[in-house]
Structure formats: structure tokens, C-alpha cells
C-alpha positions in Angstrom: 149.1 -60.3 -45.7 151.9 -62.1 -43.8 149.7 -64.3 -42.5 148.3 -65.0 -46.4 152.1 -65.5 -47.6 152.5 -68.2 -45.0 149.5 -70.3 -45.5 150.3 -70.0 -49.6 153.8 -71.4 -48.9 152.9 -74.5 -46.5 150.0 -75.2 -48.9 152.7 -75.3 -51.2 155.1 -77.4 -49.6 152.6 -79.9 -48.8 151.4 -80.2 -52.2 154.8 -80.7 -53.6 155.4 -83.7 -50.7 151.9 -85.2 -52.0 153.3 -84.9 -55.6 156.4 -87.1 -54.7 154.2 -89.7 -53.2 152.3 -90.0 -56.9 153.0 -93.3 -59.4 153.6 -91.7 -62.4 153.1 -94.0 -64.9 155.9 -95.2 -67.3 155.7 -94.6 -71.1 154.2 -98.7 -71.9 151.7 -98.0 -69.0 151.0 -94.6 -70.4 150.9 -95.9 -73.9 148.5 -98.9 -72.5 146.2 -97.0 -70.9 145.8 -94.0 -73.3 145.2 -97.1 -76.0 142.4 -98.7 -73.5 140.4 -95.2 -73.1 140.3 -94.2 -76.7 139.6 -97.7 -77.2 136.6 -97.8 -74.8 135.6 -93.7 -76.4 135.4 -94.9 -79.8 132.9 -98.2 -78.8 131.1 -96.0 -76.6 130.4 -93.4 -79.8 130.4 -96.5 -82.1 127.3 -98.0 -80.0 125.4 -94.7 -79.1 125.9 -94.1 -82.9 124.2 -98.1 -83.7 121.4 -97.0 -81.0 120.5 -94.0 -83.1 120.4 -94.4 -86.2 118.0 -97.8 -85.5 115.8 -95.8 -83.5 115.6 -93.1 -86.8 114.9 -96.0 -89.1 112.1 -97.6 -86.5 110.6 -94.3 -85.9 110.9 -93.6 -89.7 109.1 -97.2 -90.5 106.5 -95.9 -88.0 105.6 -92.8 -89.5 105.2 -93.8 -92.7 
């Protein structure tokens, strides 16, 4: 159990040096980056959106 206690701290000391070594981003970096993803979210759905519903109206021009 000792032996459990010991590992938990180091593990937890190391992670906490790792964490000081980590850019955190500034609030304009944040702000740019958060824009660029939902940016790049809503063209992904946008296009996917475009792929399908020409795909229902060729298959439906098909069919009939």
C-alpha cells in the first residue's frame, strides 16, 4: 500500500513539472483558434450537408 502511495505521489509530481512546461495559450490565441475550428466545423457540416442532399435529388431523378 506504501509502495502504491509512493508511486501515486511521484506520478504526481512529475505530472505537475510537465504541466509547467505547457504553452498555454493567451486569450487572442485562444479566441483565434476556437474561431478557426468552429470555422473549419461549420464548412465541414456545410459541405457533407451540399454532398447529401445532391445525392437525394440524383438518386430521386433516378428513381423516378
Amino acid at each position: 500500500m506504501a509502495a502504491n502511495v509512493k508511486s501515486l505521489t511521484k506520478h504526481l509530481k512529475e505530472v505537475r513539472q510537465e504541466l509547467k512546461k505547457v504553452h498555454w495559450p493567451n486569450r487572442k490565441e485562444l479566441t483565434t483558434f476556437t474561431s478557426l475550428v468552429l470555422a473549419g466545423i461549420i464548412s465541414v457540416g456545410v459541405f457533407f450537408w451540399l454532398l447529401d442532399t445532391g445525392f437525394a435529388v440524383l438518386l430521386k431523378l433516378i428513381l423516378q
